[in-house]
PyMOL CGO cylinders between C-alpha atoms (Angstrom):
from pymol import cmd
from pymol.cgo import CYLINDER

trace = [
    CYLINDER, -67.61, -222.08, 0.54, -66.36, -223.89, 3.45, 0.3, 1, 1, 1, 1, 1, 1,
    CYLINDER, -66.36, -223.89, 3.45, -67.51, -223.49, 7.46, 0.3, 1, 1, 1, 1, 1, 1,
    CYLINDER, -67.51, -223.49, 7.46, -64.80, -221.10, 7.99, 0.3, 1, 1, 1, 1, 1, 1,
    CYLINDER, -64.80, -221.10, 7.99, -64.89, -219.17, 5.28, 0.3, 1, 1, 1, 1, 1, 1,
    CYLINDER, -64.89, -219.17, 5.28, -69.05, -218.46, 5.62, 0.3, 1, 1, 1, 1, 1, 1,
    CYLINDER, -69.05, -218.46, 5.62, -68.05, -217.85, 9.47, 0.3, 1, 1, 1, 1, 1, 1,
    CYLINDER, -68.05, -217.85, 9.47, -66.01, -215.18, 8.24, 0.3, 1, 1, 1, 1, 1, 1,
    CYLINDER, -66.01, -215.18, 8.24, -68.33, -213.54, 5.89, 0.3, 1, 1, 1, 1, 1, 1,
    CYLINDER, -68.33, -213.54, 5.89, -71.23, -213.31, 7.93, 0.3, 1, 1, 1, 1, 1, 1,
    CYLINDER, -71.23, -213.31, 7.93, -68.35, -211.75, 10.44, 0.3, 1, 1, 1, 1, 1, 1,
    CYLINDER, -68.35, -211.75, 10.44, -67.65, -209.27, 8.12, 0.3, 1, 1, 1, 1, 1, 1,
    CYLINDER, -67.65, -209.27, 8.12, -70.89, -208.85, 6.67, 0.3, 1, 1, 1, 1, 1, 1,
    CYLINDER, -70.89, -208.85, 6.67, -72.25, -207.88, 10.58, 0.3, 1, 1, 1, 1, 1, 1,
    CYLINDER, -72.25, -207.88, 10.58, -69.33, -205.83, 11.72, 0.3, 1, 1, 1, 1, 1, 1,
    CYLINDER, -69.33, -205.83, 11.72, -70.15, -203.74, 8.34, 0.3, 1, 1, 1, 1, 1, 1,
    CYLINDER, -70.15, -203.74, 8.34, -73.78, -203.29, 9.27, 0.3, 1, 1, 1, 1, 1, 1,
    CYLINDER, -73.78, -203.29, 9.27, -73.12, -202.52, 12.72, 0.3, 1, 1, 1, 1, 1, 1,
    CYLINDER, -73.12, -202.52, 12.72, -70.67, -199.92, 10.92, 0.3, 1, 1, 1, 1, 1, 1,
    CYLINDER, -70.67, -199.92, 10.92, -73.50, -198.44, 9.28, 0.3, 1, 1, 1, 1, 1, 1,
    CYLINDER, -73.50, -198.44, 9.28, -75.52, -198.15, 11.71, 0.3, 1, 1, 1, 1, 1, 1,
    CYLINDER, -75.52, -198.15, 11.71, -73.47, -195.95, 13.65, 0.3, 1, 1, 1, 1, 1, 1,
    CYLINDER, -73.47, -195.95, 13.65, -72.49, -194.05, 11.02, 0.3, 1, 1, 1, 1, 1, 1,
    CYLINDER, -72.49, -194.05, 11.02, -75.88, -193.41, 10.44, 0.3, 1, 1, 1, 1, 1, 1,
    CYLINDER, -75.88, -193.41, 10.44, -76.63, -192.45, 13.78, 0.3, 1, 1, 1, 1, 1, 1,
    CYLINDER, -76.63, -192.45, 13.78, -73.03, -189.95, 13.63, 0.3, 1, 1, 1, 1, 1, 1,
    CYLINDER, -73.03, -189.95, 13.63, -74.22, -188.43, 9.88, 0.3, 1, 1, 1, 1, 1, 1,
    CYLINDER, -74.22, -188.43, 9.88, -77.83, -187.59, 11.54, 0.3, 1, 1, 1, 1, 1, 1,
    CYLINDER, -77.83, -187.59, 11.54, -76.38, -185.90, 14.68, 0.3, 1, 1, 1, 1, 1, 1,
    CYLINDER, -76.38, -185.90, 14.68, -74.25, -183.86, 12.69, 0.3, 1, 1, 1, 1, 1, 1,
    CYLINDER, -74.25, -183.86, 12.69, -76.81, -182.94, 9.62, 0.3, 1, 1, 1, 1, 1, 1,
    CYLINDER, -76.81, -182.94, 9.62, -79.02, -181.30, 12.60, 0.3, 1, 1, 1, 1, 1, 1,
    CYLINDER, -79.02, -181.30, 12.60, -76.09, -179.48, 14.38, 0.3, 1, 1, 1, 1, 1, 1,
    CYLINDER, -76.09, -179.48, 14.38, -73.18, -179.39, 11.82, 0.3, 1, 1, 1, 1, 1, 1,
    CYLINDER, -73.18, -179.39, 11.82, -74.44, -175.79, 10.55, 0.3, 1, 1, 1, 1, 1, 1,
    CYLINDER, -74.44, -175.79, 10.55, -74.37, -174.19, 13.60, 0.3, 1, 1, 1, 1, 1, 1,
    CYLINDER, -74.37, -174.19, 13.60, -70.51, -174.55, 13.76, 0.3, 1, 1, 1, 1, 1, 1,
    CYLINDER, -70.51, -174.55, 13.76, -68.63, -171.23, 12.84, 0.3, 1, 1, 1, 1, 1, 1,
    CYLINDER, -68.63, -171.23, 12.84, -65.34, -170.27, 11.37, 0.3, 1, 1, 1, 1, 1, 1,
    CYLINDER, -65.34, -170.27, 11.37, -64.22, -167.11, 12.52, 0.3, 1, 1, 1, 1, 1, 1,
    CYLINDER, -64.22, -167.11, 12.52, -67.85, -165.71, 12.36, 0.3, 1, 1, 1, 1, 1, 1,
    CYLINDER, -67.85, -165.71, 12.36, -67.68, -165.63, 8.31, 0.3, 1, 1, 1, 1, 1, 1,
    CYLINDER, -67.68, -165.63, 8.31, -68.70, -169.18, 7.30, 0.3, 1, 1, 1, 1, 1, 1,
    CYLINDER, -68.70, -169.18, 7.30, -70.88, -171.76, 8.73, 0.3, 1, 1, 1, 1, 1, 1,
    CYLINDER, -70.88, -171.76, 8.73, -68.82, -175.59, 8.11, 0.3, 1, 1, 1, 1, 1, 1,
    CYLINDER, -68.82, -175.59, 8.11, -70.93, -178.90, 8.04, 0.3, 1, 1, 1, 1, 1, 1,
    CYLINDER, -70.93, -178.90, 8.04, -68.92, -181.77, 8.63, 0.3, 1, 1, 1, 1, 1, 1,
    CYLINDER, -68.92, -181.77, 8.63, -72.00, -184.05, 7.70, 0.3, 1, 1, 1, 1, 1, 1,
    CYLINDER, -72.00, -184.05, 7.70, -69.72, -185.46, 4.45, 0.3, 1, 1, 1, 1, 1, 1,
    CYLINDER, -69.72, -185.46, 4.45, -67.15, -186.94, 7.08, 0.3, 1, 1, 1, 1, 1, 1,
    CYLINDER, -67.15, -186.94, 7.08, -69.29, -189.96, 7.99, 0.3, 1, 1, 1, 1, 1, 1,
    CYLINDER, -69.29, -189.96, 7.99, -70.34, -190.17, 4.52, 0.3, 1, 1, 1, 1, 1, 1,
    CYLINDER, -70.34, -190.17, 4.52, -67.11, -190.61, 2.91, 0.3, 1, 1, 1, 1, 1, 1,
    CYLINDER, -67.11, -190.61, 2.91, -65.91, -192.96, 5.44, 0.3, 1, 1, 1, 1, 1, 1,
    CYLINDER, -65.91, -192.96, 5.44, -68.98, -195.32, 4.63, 0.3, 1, 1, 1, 1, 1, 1,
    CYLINDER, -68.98, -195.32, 4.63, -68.81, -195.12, 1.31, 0.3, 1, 1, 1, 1, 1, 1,
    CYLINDER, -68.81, -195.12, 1.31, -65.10, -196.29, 1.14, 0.3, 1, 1, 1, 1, 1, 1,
    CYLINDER, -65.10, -196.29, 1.14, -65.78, -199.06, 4.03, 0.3, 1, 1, 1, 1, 1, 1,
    CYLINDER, -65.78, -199.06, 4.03, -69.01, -200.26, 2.91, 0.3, 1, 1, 1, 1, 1, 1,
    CYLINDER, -69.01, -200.26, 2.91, -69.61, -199.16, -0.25, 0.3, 1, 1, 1, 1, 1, 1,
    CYLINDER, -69.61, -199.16, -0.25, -71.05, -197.51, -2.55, 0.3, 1, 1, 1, 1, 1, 1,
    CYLINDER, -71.05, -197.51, -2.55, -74.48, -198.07, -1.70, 0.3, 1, 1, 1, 1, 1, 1,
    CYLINDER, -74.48, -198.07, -1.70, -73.99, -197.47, 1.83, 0.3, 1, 1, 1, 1, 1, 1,
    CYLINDER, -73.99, -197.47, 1.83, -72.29, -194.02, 0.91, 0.3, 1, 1, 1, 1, 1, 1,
    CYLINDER, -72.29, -194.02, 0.91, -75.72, -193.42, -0.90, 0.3, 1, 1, 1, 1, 1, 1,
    CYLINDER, -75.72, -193.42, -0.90, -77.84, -194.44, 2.41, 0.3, 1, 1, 1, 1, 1, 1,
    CYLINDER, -77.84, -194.44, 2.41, -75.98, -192.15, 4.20, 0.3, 1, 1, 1, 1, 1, 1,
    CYLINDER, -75.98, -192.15, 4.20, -76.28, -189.25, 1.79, 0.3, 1, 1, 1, 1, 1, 1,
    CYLINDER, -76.28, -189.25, 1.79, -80.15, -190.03, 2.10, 0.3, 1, 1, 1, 1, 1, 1,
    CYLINDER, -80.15, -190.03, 2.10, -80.02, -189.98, 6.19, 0.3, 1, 1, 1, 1, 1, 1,
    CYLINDER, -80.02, -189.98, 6.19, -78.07, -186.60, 5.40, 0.3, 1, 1, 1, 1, 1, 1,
    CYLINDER, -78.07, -186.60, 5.40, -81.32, -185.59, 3.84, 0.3, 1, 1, 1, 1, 1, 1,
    CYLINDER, -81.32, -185.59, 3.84, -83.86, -186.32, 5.22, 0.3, 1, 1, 1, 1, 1, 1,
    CYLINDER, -83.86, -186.32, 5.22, -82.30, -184.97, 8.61, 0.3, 1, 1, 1, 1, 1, 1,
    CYLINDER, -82.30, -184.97, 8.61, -81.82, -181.87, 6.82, 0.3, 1, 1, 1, 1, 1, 1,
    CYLINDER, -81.82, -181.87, 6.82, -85.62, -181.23, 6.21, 0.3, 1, 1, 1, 1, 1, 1,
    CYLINDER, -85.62, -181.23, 6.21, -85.93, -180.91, 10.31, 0.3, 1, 1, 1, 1, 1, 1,
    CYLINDER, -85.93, -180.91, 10.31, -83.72, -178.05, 10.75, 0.3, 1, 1, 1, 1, 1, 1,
    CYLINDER, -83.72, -178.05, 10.75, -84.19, -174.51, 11.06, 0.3, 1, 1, 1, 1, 1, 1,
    CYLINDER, -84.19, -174.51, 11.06, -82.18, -173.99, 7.85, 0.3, 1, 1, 1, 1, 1, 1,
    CYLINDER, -82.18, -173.99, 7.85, -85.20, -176.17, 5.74, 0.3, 1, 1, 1, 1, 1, 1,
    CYLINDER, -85.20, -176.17, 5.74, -87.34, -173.43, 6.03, 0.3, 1, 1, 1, 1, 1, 1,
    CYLINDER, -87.34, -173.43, 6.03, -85.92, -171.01, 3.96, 0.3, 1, 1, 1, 1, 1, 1,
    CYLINDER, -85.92, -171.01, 3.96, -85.91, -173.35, 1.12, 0.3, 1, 1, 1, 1, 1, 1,
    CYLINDER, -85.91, -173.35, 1.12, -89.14, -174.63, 1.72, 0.3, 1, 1, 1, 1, 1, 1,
    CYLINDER, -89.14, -174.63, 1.72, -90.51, -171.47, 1.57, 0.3, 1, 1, 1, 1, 1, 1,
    CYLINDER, -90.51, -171.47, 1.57, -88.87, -170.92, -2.09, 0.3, 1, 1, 1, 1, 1, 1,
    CYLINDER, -88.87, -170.92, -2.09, -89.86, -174.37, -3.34, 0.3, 1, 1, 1, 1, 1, 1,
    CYLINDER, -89.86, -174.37, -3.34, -90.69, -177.39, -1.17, 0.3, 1, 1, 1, 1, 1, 1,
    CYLINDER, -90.69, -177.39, -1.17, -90.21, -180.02, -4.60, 0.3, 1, 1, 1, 1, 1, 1,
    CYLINDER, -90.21, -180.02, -4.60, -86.85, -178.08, -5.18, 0.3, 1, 1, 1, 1, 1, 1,
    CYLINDER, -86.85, -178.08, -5.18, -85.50, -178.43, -1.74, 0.3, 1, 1, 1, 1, 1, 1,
    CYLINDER, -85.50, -178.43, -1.74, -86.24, -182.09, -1.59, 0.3, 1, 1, 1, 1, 1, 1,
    CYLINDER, -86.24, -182.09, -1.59, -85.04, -182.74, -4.54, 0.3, 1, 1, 1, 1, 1, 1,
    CYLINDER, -85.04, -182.74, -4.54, -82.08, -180.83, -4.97, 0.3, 1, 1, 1, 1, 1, 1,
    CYLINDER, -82.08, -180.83, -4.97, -81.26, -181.99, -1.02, 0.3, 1, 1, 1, 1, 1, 1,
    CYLINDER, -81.26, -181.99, -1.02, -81.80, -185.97, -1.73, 0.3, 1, 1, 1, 1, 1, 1,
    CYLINDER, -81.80, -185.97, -1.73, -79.65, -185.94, -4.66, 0.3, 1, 1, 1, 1, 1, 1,
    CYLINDER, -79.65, -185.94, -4.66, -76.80, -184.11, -4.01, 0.3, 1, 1, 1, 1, 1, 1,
    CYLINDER, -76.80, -184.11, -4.01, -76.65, -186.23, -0.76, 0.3, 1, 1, 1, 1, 1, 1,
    CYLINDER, -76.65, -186.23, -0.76, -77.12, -189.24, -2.36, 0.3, 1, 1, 1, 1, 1, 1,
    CYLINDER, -77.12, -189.24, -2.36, -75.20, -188.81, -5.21, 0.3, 1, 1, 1, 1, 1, 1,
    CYLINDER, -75.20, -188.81, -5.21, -71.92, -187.26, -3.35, 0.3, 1, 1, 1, 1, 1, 1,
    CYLINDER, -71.92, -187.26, -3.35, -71.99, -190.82, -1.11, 0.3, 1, 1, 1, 1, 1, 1,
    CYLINDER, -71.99, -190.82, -1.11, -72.08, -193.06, -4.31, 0.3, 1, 1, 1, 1, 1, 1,
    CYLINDER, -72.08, -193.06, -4.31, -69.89, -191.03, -6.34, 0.3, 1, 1, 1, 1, 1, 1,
    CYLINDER, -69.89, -191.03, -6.34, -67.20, -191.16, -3.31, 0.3, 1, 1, 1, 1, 1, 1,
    CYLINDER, -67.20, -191.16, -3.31, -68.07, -195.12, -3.06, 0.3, 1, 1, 1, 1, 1, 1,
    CYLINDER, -68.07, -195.12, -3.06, -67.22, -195.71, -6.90, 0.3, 1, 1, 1, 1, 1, 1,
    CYLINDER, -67.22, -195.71, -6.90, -64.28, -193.53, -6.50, 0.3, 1, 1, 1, 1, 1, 1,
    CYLINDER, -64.28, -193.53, -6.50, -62.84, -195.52, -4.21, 0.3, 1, 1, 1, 1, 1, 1,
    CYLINDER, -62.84, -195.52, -4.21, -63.82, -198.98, -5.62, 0.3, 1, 1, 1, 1, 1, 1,
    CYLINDER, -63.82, -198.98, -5.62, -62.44, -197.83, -8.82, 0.3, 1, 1, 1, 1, 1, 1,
    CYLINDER, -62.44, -197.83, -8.82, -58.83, -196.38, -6.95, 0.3, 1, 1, 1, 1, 1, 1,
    CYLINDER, -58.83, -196.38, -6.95, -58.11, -198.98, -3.80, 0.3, 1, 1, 1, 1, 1, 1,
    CYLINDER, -58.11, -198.98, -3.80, -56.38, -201.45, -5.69, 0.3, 1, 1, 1, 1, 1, 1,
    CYLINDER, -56.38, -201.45, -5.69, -53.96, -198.71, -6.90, 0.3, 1, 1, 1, 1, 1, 1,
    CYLINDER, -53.96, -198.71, -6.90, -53.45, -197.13, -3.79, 0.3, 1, 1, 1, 1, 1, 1,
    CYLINDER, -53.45, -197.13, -3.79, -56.28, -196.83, -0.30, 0.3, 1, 1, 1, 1, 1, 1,
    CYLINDER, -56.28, -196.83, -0.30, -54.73, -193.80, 0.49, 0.3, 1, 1, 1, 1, 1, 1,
    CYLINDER, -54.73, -193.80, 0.49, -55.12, -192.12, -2.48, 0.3, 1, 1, 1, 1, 1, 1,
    CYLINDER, -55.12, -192.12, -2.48, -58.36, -193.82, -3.57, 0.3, 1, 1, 1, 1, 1, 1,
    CYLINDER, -58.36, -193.82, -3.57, -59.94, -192.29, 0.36, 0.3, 1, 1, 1, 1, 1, 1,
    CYLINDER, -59.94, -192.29, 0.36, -58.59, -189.03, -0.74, 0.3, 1, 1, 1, 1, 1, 1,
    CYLINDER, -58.59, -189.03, -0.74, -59.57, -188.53, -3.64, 0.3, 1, 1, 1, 1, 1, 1,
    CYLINDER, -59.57, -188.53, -3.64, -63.41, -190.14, -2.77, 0.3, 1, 1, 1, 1, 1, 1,
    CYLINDER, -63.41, -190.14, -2.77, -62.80, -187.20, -0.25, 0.3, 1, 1, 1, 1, 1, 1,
    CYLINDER, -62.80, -187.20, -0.25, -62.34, -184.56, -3.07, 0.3, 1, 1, 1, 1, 1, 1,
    CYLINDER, -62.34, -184.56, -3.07, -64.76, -185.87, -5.32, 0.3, 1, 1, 1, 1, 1, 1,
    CYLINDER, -64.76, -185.87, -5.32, -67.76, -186.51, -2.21, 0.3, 1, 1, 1, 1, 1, 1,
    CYLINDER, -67.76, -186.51, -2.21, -67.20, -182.60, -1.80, 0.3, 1, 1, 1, 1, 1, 1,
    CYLINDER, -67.20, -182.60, -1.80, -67.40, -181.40, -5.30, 0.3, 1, 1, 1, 1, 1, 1,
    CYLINDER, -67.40, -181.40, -5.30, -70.28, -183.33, -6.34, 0.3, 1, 1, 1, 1, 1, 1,
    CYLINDER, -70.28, -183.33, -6.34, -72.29, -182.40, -3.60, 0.3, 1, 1, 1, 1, 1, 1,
    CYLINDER, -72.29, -182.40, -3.60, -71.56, -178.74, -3.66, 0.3, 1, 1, 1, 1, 1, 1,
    CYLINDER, -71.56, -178.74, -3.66, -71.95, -178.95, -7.54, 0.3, 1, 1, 1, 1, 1, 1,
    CYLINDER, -71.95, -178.95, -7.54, -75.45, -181.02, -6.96, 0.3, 1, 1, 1, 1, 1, 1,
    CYLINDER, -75.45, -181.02, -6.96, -76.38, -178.07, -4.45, 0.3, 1, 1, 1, 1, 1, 1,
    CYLINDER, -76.38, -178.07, -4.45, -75.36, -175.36, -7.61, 0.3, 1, 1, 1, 1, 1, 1,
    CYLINDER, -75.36, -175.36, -7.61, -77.04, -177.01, -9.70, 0.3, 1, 1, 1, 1, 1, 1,
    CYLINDER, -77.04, -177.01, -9.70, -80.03, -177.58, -8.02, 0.3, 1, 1, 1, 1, 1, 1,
    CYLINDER, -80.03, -177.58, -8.02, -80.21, -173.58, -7.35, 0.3, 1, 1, 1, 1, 1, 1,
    CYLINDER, -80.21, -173.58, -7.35, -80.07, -172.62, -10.77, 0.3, 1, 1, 1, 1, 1, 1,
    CYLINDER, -80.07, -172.62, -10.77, -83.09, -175.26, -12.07, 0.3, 1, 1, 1, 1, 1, 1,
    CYLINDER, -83.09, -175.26, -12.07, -85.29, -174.80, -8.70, 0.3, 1, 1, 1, 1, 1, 1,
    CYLINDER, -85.29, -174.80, -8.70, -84.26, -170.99, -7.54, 0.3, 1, 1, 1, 1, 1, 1,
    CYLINDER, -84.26, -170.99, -7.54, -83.65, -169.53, -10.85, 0.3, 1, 1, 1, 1, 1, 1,
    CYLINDER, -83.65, -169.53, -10.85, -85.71, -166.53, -10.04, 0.3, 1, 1, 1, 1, 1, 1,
    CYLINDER, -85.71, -166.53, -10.04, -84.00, -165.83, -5.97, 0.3, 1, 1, 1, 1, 1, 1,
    CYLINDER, -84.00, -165.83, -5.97, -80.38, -166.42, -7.56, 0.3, 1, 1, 1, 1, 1, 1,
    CYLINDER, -80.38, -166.42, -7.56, -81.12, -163.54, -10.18, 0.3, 1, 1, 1, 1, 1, 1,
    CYLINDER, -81.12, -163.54, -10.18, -83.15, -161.09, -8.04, 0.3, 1, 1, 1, 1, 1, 1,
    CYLINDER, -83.15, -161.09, -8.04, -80.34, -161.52, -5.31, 0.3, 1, 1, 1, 1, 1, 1,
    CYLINDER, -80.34, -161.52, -5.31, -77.30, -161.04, -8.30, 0.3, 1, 1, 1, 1, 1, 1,
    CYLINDER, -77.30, -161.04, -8.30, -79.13, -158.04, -9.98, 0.3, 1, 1, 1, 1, 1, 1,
    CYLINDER, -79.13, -158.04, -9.98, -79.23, -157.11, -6.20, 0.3, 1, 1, 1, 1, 1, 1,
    CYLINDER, -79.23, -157.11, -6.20, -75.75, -157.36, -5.77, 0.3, 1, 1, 1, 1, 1, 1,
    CYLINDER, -75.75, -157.36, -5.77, -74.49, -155.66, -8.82, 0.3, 1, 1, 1, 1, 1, 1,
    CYLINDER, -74.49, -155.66, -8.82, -73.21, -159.00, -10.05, 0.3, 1, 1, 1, 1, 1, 1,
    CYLINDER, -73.21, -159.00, -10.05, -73.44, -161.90, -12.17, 0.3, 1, 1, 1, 1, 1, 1,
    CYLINDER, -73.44, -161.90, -12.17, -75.45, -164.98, -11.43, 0.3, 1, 1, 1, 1, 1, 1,
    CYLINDER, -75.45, -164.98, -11.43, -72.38, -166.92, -11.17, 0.3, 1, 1, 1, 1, 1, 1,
    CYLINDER, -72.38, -166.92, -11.17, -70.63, -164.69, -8.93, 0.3, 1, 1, 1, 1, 1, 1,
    CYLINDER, -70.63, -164.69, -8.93, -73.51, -164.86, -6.59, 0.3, 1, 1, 1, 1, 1, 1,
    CYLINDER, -73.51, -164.86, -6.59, -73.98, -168.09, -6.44, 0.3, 1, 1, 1, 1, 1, 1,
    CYLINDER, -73.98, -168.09, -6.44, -70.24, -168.69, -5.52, 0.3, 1, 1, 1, 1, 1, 1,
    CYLINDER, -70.24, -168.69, -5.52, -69.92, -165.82, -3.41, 0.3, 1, 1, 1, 1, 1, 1,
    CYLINDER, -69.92, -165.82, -3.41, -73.83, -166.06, -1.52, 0.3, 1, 1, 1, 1, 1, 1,
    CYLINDER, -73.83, -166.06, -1.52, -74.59, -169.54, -1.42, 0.3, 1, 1, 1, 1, 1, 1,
    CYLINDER, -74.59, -169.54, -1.42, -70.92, -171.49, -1.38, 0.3, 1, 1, 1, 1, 1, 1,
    CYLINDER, -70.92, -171.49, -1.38, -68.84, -169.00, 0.46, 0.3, 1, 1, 1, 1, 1, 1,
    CYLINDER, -68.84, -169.00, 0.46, -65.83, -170.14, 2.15, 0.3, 1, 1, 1, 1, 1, 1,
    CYLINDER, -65.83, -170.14, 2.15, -67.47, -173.39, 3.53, 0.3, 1, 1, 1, 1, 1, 1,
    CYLINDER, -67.47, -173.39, 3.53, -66.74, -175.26, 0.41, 0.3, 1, 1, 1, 1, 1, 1,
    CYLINDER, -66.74, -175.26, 0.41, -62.86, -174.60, 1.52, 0.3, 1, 1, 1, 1, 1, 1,
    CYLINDER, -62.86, -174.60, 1.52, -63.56, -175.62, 4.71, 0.3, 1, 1, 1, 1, 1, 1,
    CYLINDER, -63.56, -175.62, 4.71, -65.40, -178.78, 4.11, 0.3, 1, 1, 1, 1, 1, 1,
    CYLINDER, -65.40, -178.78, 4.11, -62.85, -179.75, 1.70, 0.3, 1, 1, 1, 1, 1, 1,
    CYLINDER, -62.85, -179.75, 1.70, -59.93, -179.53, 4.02, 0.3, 1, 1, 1, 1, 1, 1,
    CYLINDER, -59.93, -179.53, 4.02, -61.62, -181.15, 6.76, 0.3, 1, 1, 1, 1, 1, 1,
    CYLINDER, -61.62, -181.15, 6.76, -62.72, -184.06, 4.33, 0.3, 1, 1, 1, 1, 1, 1,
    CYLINDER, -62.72, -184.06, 4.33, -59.54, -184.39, 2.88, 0.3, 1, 1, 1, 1, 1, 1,
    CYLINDER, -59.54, -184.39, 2.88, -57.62, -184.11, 6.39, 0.3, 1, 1, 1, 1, 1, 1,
    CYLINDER, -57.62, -184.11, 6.39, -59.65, -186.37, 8.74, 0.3, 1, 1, 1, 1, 1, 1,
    CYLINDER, -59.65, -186.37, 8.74, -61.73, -188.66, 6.56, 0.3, 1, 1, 1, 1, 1, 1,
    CYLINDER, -61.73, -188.66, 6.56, -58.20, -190.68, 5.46, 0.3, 1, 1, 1, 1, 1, 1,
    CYLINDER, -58.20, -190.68, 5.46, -57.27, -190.39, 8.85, 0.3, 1, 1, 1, 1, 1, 1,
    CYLINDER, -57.27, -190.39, 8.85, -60.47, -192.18, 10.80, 0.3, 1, 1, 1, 1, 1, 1,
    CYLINDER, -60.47, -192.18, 10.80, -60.38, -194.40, 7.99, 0.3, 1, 1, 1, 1, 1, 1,
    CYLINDER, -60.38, -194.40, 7.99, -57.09, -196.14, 8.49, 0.3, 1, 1, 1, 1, 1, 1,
    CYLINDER, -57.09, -196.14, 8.49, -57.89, -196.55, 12.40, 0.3, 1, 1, 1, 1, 1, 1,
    CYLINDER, -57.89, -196.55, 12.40, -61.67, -198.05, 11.62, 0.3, 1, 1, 1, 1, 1, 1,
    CYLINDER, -61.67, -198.05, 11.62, -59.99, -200.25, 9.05, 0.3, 1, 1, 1, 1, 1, 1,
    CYLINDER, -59.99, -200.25, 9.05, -57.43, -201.45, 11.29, 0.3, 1, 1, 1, 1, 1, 1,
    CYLINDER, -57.43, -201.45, 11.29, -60.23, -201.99, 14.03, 0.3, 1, 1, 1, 1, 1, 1,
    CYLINDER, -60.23, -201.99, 14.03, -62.19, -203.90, 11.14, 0.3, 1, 1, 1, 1, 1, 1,
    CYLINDER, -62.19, -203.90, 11.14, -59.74, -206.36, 10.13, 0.3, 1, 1, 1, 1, 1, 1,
    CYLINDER, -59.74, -206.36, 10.13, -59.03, -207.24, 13.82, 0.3, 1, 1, 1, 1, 1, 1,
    CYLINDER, -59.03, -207.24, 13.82, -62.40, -207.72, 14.31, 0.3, 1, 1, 1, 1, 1, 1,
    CYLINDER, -62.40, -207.72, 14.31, -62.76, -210.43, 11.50, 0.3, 1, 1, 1, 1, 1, 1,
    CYLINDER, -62.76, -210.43, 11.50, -59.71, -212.27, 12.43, 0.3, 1, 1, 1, 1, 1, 1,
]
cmd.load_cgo(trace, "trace")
């Protein structure tokens, strides 16, 4: 590798970590205050996955994980933890670090896996598939941790444990986080990967 071409890795190599960290910095600000925004009163919408997504298709896969993780671990200090805590503490941390973790790499492979064919496609669909896994992480993680609250709250409800789960505990903000991943994650994309390749020119 010649002089210019290490110049221009280490370039890219900082601009990316300087990416991260402020992505970082964005993901924790809105894991602590994303639940308190409303739609229409009904449904609370987090728009923690936005960051997320957009890390894991500029940085990586790994990165997508980190910021999953900082997703987390914020979590744990708001008002919301303490419900789950209070049904299992191992179950919440668990279920919380995983489906984090595991939406931001799945979104980062996605798009590894897609770019080549198409970036716009590749972002939306890591956009799609950061959503689903972490909602279906979250479901999961219900019925193996809060077996026992899902059925006392369906047998409650006149219902099944499926319907509750769906209806009690995913709501409309699966909708909502879905459109908003799908619609602006693509979009801040493009303009930070224009800024990027600027940058390293």
């Amino acid at each position: 590798m010649n002089k210019t071409n290490r110049r221009s890795a280490n370039t890219e190599k900082l601009v990316s970590m300087i990416l991260l960290a402020l992505l970082s910095a964005l993901v924790a600000v809105l894991a602590y205050y994303g639940g308190f925004i409303k739609i229409g009163g009904l449904a609370s919408i987090s728009l923690t996955l936005i960051p997320v997504i957009i890390g894991a298709t500029l940085c990586g896969p790994l990165a997508g994980a980190w910021l999953g993780a900082v997703a987390g671990v914020i979590f744990f200090a708001t008002p919301d933890a303490a419900f789950w805590f209070g049904l299992s503490v191992p179950g919440t941390v668990i279920t919380v670090m995983v489906k984090g973790m595991l939406s931001g790499l799945c979104a980062g492979l996605v798009y590894k896996a897609l770019k080549k064919v198409n970036q716009y496609l590749a972002v939306l669909v890591s956009a799609i598939v950061c959503t689903v896994v972490n909602t279906g992480t979250f479901l999961l993680g219900c019925l193996v941790f809060f077996m026992d609250t899902v059925s006392a709250g369906a047998t409650a409800e006149g219902t099944s444990v499926a319907m509750y789960l769906i209806v009690a505990f995913v709501g409309l903000n699966f909708v909502f986080e879905l459109i908003a991943n799908i619609v602006v994650s693509p979009a801040i994309v493009r303009i930070l990967d224009i800024a990027k390749k600027r940058k390293i020119k």
